[in-house]
C-alpha positions in Angstrom: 1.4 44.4 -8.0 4.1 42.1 -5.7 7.0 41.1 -7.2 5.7 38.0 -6.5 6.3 34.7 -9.0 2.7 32.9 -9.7 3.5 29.7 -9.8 6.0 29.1 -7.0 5.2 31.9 -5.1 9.0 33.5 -4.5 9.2 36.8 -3.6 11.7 39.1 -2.0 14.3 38.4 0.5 16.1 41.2 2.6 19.1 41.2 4.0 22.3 43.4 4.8 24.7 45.4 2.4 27.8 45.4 3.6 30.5 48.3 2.9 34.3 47.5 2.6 34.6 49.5 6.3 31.5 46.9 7.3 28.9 49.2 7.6 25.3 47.1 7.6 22.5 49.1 5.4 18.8 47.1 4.5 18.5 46.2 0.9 16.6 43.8 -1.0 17.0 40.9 -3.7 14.1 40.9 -5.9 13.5 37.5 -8.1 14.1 37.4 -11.6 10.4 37.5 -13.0 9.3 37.8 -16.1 5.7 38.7 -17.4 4.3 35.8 -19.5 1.3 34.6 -21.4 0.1 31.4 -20.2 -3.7 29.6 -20.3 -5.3 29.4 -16.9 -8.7 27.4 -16.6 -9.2 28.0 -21.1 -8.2 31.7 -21.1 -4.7 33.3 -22.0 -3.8 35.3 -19.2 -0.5 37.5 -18.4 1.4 36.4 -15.0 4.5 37.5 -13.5 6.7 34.3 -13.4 10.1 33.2 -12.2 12.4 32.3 -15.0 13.2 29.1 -12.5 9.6 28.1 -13.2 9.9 29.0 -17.2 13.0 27.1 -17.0 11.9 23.8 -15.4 8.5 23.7 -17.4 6.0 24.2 -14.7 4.5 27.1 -17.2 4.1 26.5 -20.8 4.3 30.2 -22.8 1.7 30.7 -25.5 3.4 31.5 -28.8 
C-alpha cells in the first residue's frame, strides 16, 4: 500500500540530507497519515488519511 493520503492525495516528497561537512545523500519525507474508519458510498471502510484532512473536516471518523 502507498503512503498515500485518500482524500487529498499527498504522498512523499524527496529531497537532499545534508551533513554538517555538506555532503548531499537522498531521503524522503513521508506524510503524517493515519489509518481511519470513515463511510464511503453506505459502507464503513478503513483509509489511510492525512491528519491535515482529519484536521480540516474533509473526513468525518466513525466512532
Amino acid at each position: 500500500m502507498a503512503r498515500v493520503c485518500a482524500v487529498c492525495g499527498k504522498g512523499m516528497h524527496a529531497g537532499n540530507k545534508v551533513s554538517h561537512s555538506n555532503r548531499k545523500t537522498r531521503r524522503t519525507w513521508a506524510p503524517n497519515l493515519q489509518s481511519a474508519r470513515v463511510m464511503i458510498d453506505g459502507s464503513p471502510r478503513t483509509i489511510r488519511v492525512c491528519t491535515r484532512c482529519l484536521r480540516s473536516g474533509k473526513v468525518q471518523r466513525l466512532v
